[in-house]
C-alpha positions in Angstrom: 0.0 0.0 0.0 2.9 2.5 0.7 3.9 2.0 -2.8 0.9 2.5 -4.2 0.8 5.9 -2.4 4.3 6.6 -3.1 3.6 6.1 -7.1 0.7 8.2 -7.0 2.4 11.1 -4.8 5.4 10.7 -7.9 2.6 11.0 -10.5 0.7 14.1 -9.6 4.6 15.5 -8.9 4.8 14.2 -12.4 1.8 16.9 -13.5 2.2 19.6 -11.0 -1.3 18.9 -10.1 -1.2 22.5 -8.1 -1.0 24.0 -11.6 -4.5 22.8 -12.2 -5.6 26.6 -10.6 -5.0 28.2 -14.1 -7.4 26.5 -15.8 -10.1 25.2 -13.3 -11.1 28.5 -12.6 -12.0 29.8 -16.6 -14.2 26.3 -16.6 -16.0 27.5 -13.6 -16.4 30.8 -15.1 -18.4 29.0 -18.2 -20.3 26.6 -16.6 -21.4 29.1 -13.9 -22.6 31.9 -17.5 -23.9 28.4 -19.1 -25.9 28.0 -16.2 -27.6 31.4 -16.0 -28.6 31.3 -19.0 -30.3 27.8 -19.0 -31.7 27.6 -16.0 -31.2 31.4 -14.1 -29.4 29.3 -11.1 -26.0 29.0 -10.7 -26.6 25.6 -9.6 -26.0 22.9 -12.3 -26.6 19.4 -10.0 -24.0 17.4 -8.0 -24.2 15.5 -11.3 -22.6 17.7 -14.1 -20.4 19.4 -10.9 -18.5 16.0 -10.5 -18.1 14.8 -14.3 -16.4 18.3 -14.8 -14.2 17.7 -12.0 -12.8 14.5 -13.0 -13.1 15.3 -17.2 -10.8 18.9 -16.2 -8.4 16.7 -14.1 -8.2 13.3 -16.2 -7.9 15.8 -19.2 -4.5 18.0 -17.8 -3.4 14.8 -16.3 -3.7 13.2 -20.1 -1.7 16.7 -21.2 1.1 17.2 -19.0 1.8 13.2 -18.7 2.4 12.8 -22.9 4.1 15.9 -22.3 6.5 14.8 -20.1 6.4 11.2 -22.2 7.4 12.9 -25.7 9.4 15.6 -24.1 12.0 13.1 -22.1 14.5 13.7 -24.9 14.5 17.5 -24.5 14.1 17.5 -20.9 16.9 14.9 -19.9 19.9 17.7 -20.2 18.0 20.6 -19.1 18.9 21.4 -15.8 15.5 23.4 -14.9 14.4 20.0 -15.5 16.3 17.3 -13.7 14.1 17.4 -10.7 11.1 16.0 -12.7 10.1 12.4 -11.9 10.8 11.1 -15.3 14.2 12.5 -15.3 15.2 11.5 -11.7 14.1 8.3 -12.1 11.6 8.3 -10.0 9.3 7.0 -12.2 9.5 4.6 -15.2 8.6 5.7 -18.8 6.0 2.6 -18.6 4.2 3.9 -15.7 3.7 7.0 -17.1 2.3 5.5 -20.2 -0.4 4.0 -18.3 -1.0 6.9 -16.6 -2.0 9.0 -19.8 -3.7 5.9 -21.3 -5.6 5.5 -17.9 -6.4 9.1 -17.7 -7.6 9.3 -21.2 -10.0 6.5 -21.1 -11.2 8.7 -17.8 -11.5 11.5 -19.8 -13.6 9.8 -22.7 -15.9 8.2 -20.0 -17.2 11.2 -18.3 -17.7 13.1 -21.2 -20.2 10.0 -22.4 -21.9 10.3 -19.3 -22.2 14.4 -19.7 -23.8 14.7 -23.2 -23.2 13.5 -26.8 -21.6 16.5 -27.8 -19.1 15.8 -24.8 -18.3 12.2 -25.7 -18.0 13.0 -29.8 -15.8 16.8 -29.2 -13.7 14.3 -26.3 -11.8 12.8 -29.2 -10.6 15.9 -30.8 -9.7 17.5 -27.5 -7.1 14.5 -26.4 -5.7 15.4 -29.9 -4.9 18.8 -29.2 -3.8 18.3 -25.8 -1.4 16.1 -27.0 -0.1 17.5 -29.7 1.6 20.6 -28.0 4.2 18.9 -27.0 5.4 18.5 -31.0 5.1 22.2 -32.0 8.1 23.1 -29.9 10.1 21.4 -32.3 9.0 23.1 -36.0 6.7 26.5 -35.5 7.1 28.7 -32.7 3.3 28.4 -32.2 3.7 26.6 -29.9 3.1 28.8 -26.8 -0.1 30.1 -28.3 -0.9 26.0 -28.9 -0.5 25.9 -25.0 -2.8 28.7 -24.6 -5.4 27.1 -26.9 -5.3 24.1 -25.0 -6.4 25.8 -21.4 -9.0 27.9 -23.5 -10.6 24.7 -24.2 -12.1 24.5 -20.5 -14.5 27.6 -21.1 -15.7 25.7 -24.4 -15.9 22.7 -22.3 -18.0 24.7 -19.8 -20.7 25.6 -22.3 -21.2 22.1 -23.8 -21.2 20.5 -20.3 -24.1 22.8 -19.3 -26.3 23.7 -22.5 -24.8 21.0 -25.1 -23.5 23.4 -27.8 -21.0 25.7 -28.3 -22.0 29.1 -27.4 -20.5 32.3 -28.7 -19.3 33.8 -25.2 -17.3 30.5 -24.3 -15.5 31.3 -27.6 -14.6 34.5 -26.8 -13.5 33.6 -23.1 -11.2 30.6 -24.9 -9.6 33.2 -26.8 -8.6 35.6 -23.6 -7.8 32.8 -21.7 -5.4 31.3 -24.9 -3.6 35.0 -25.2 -3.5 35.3 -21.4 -1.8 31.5 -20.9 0.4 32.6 -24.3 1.7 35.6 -22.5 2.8 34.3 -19.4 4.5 31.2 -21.3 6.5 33.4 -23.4 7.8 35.3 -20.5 8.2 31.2 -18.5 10.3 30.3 -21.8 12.6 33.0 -21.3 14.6 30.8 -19.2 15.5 28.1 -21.7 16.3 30.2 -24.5 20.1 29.4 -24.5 19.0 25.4 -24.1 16.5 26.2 -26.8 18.7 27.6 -29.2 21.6 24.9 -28.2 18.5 21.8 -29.1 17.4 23.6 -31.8 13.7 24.3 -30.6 11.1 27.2 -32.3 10.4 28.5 -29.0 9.8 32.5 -29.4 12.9 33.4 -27.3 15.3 31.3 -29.3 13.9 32.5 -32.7 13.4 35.8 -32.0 15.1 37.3 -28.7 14.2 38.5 -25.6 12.6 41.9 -27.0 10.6 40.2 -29.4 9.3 37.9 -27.1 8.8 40.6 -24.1 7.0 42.5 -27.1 4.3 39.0 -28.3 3.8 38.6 -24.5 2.5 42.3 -23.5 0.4 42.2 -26.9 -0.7 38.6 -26.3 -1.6 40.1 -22.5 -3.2 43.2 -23.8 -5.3 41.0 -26.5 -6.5 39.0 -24.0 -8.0 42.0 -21.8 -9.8 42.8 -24.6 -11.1 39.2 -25.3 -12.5 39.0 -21.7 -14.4 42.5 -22.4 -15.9 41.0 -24.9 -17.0 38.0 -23.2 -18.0 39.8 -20.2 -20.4 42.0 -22.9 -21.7 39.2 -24.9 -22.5 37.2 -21.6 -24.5 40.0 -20.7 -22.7 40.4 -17.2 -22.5 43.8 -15.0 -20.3 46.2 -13.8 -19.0 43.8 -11.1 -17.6 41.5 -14.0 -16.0 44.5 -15.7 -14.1 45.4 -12.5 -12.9 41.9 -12.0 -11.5 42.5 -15.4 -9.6 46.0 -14.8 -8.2 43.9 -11.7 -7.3 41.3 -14.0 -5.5 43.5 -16.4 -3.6 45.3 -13.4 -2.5 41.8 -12.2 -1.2 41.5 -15.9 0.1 45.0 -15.9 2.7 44.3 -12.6 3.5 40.6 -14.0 5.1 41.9 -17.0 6.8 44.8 -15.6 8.2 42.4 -12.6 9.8 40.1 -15.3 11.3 43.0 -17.6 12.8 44.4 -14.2 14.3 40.9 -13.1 13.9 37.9 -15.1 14.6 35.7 -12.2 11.2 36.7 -11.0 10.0 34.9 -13.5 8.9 31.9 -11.4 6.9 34.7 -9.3 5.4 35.9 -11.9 4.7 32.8 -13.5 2.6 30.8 -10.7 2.2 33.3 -8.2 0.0 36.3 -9.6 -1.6 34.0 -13.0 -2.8 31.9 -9.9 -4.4 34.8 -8.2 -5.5 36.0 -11.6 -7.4 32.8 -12.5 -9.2 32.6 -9.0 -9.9 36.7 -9.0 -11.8 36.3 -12.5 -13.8 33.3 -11.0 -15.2 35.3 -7.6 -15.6 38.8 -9.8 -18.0 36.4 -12.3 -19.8 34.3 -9.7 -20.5 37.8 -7.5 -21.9 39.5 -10.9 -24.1 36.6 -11.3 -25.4 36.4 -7.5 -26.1 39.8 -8.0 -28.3 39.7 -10.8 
């Protein structure tokens, strides 16, 4: 039994299971507008609550494990990345392949159980999260890959709830996919001399540290304006628009920490985008209570 514990402590070190904050937030955000608008309740069932639990953690286990899987052969010689289970040893590439298959079939379950759209869309959303991992190594879109992969949970939030894709969850996806952009440009200034020497299209190593400081403060600033527009086309108040200006502030004090000291990147990084994600969430959930 202590092994068993011991594997699965090494797996979710394997994921960074903390990191989940980012994401789980924006599908909260979603399914709490989705809501509204079906019912005018901001309660959705025990039901729909728990099948996006485990379908948003099965599916960012599935993405960082075949990330760490197809990424072993870039990760070995970093040293940023010779703590990481895989890399230690800690865990055998076999385990971990079981892991993303186990995680996947998770995944692909729960959406069955949530609605058809779920089950058939759960397909092509494995496919996407794991194909990120290969962009690093021919187009530099990678980052904004990354992004479009957490933007998926406020798609994911509209389908759970009414079934279809509706046009706020679209615009939400796109703020949250310049917004997760952003911060990883700034997060991939720290490889760019083990980029260049591998050979990989990051942003940093392709274009230099201006370049990229300049895609991530755009990417930041386009995502501002992505949330306005979900926060006007989901017919939310004032309260929602504050959270937003907070939001953007947040954004405004994580790029100028980075240009001042790039080894604040790490506090940059997890520190305020975790604030950031949760901040959105209470700013959305208040608006809707109060109307």
């Amino acid at each position: 039994m202590k092994e068993l514990y011991r594997k699965i402590d090494t797996l979710l070190e394997l994921v960074v299971f903390k990191h989940s904050i980012f994401a789980l937030p924006f599908l909260f955000v979603s399914i709490l507008v989705a809501s509204k608008m079906a019912n005018d309740s901001l309660w959705f069932g025990f039901k729909l609550l728990f099948l996006a639990l485990i379908c948003a953690v099965s599916a960012r286990n599935f993405a960082m494990a075949t990330n760490r899987f197809l990424d072993e052969d870039i990760d070995k010689d970093n040293p940023r990345c010779q703590n990481r289970p895989n890399i230690s040893g800690k865990i055998d590439r076999f385990s971990v392949l079981i892991f993303i298959l186990v995680n996947a079939f998770i995944f692909i379950i729960s959406s069955y159980f949530i609605n058809s759209l779920a089950f058939y869309l759960s397909f092509l959303v494995l496919l996407i999260l794991g194909a990120y991992s290969t962009f690093k190594r021919f187009s530099s879109l990678a980052h904004f890959v990354l992004g479009f992969c957490l933007g998926l949970a406020s798609i994911a939030g509209s389908v759970i709830i009414l079934g279809k894709i509706e046009l706020y969850s679209v615009l939400l996806c796109l703020g949250i996919s310049f917004w997760t952009a952003g911060f990883d440009l700034l997060y991939s200034l720290q490889d760019i001399d083990y980029d260049r020497e591998k050979n990989l299209f990051s942003v940093p190593a392709k274009f230099g540290v201006q370049a990229t400081l300049f895609m991530s403060a755009c990417s930041h600033a386009l995502a501002v304006v992505f949330w306005l527009l979900f926060a006007y086309i989901a017919k939310l108040g004032i309260i929602s628009f504050v959270g937003i200006a907070l939001c953007a502030v947040i954004l405004f004090f994580e790029q100028r920490i980075v240009r001042k000291n790039f080894e604040h990147i790490d506090r940059a990084f997890f520190t305020l985008n975790g604030y950031l994600s949760i901040l959105f969430l209470i700013f959305v959930w208040v608006d809707l209570l109060w109307n």
